[in-house]
C-alpha positions in Angstrom: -12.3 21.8 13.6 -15.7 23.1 12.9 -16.8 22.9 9.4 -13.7 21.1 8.5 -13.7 19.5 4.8 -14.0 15.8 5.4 -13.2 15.3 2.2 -9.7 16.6 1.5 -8.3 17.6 5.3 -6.4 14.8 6.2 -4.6 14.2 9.8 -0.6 13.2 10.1 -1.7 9.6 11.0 -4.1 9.2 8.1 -3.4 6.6 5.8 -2.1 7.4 2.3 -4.1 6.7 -0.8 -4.2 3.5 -2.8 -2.8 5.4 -6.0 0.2 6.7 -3.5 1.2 3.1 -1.6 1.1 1.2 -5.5 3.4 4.5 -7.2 5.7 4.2 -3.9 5.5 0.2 -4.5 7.1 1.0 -8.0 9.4 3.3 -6.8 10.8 0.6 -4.4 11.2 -2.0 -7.1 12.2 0.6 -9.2 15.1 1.4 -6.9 15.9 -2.6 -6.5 16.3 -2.6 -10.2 18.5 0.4 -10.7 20.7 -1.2 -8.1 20.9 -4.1 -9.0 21.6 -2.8 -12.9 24.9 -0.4 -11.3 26.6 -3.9 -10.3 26.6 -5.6 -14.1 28.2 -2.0 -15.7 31.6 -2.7 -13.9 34.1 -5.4 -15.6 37.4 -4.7 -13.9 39.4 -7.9 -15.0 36.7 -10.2 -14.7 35.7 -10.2 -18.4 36.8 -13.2 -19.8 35.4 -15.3 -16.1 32.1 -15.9 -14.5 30.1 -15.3 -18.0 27.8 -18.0 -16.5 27.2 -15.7 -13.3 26.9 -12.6 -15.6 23.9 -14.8 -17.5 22.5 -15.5 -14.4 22.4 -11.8 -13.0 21.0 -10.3 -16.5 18.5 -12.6 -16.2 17.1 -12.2 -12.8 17.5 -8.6 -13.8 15.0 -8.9 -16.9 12.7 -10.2 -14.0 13.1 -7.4 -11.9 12.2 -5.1 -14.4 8.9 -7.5 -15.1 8.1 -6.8 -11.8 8.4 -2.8 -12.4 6.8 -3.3 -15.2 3.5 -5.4 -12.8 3.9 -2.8 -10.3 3.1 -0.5 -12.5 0.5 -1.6 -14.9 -1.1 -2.3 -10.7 -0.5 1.7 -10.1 -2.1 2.7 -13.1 -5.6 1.1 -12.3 -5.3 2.4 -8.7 -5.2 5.6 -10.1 -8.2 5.3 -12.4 -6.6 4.1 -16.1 -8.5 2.1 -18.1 -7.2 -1.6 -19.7 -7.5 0.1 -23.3 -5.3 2.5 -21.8 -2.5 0.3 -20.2 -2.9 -2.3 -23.2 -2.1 0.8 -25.5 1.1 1.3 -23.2 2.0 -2.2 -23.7 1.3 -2.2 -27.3 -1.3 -5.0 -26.6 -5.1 -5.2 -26.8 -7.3 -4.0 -23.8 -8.1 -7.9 -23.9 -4.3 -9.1 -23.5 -3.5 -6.2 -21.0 -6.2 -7.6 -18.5 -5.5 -11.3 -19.2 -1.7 -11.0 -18.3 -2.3 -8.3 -15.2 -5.2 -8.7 -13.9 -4.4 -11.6 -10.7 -1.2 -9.2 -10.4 -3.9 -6.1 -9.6 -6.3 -8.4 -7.2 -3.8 -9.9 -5.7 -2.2 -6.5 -4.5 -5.6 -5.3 -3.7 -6.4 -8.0 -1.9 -3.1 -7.9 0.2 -4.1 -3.9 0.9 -7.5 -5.4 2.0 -5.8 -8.1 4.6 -2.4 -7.4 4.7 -1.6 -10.2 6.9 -2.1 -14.3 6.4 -2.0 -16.9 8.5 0.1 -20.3 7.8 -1.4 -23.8 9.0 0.4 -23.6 12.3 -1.2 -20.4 13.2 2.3 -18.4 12.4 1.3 -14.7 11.1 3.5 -13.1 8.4 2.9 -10.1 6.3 1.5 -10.3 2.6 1.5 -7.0 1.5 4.8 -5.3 0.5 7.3 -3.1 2.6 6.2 -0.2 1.4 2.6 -0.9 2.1 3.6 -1.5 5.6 6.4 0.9 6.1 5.3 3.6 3.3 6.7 6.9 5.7 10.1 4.5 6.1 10.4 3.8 2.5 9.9 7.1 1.3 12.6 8.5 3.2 15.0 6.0 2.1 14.0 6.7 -1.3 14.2 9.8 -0.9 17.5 9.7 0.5 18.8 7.4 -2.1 17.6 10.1 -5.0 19.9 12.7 -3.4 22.7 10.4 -3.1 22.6 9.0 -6.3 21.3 13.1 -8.4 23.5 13.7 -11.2 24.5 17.4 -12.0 21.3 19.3 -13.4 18.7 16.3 -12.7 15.5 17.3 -11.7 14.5 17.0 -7.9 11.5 14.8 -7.8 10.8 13.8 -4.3 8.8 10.2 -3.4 7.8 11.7 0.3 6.4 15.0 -0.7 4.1 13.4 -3.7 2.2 11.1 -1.7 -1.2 12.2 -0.7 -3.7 10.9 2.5 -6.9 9.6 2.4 -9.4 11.9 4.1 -11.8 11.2 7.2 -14.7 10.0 4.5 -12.2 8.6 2.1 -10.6 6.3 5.1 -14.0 5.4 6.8 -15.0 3.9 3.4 -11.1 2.2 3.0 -11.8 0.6 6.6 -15.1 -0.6 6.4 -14.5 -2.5 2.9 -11.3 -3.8 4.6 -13.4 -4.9 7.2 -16.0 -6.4 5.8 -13.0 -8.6 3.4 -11.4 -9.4 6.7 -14.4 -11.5 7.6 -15.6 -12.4 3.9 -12.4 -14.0 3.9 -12.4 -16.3 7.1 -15.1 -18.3 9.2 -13.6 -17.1 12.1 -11.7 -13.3 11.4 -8.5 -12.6 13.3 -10.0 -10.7 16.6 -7.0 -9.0 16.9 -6.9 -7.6 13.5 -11.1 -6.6 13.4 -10.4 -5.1 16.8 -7.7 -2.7 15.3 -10.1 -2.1 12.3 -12.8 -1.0 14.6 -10.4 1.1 16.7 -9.4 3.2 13.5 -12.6 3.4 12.5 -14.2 5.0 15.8 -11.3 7.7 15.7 -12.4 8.8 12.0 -15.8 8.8 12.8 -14.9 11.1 15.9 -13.2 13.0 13.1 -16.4 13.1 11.4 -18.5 14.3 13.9 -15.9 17.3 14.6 -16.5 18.7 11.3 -20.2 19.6 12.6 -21.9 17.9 9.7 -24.3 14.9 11.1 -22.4 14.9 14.6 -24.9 12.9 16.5 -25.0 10.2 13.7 -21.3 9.7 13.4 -20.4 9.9 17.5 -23.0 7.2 17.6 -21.3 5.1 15.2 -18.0 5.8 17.0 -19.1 4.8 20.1 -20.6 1.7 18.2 -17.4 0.5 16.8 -15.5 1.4 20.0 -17.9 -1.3 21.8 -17.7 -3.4 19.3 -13.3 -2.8 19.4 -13.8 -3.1 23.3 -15.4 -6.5 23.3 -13.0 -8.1 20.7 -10.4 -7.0 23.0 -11.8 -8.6 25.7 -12.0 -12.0 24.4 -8.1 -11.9 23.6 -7.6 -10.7 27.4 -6.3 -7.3 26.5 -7.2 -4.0 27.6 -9.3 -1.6 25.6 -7.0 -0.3 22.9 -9.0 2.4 21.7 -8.3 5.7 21.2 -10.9 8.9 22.1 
């Protein structure tokens, strides 16, 4: 592992991109929609009955496509695009792009950042989406639904294959800004979830110091956030769930 390339080697437990996990997130609604759309194209002899019903199912299917349409406009800045760029899509100003989008982007990026919330009673639950948490499981379905559902001549365009994994410098920056808006965010952080943070982190910073370039400096920090994973774990009464 000497003289690896921190920067674009990546490990099969490293975490995808933010680009990849908001393009799968529009594949997934994506897939909702297309779905969803297959059931109003039937009539059978229920044309003259249920109109109401078929009212009711176009419109929560002019939704769904709103939300492909917010997923999307949310992928395009993870990737880099500008407003005047997505407001040129939309046939808007750069001005009316950010003003209808922009809690739609910081709330996604803010549920990347702490995936999980909290409710009054202390119940967790999970904020960011399925294919945040599940992206490998997701893919695979949609991958599996593409091949079921290929028409004669279509072009293969695999979800899976097209997602791309943050590297050992690229996922030690991801963890320690989602660590440090775990505990902007609350008084009193979740232990369990900084201990996890801390956990990942001393594995990429072992990563780091493999590749020969500044070892001392980065085993030093991996042993730092391995005490720091050890004693979080301690006050929830758990074992040291760190990895070497």
């Amino acid at each position: 592992m000497a003289n690896r390339d921190v920067w674009t080697e990546t490990d099969a437990d490293s975490p995808y991109s933010e680009a990849s996990l908001a393009r799968l997130d529009v594949s997934a609604q994506a897939r909702e929609l297309a779905t969803f759309a297959r059931g109003l194209v039937g009539i059978g002899d229920r044309a003259d009955r249920d109109l109401d019903v078929l009212v009711e199912d176009a419109a929560r299917l002019r939704a769904q496509a709103d939300l492909v349409l917010t997923r999307a406009v949310v992928a395009a800045r993870a990737a880099g695009a500008s407003w005047e760029a997505i407001g040129a899509g939309l046939g808007v100003s750069r001005q009316e792009a950010h003003r209808r989008y922009r809690d739609a982007e910081q709330t996604w990026f803010d549920d990347l950042a702490r995936p999980e919330g909290e409710l009054a009673d202390g119940t967790r639950y999970w904020k960011a989406s399925t294919a945040v948490r599940e992206p490998d499981a997701v893919a695979a379905d949609l991958d599996a639904w593409l091949a079921a559902s290929r028409e004669p001549g279509q072009v293969d365009m695999p979800v899976a294959a097209a997602l791309v994994r943050l590297g050992p410098v690229e996922e030690a920056s991801h963890l320690i800004a989602r660590r440090r808006a775990l505990m902007n965010a609350n008084e009193q952080p979740p232990a369990d979830q900084l201990a996890a943070i801390y956990e990942r982190e001393s594995i990429v910073f072992e990563r780091l110091a493999a590749s020969g370039k500044q070892p001392a400096y980065y085993r030093e920090v991996a042993a730092q956030s391995r005490a720091r994973a050890a004693e979080l774990r301690a006050q929830l009464g758990e074992s040291d769930g760190g990895q070497q």
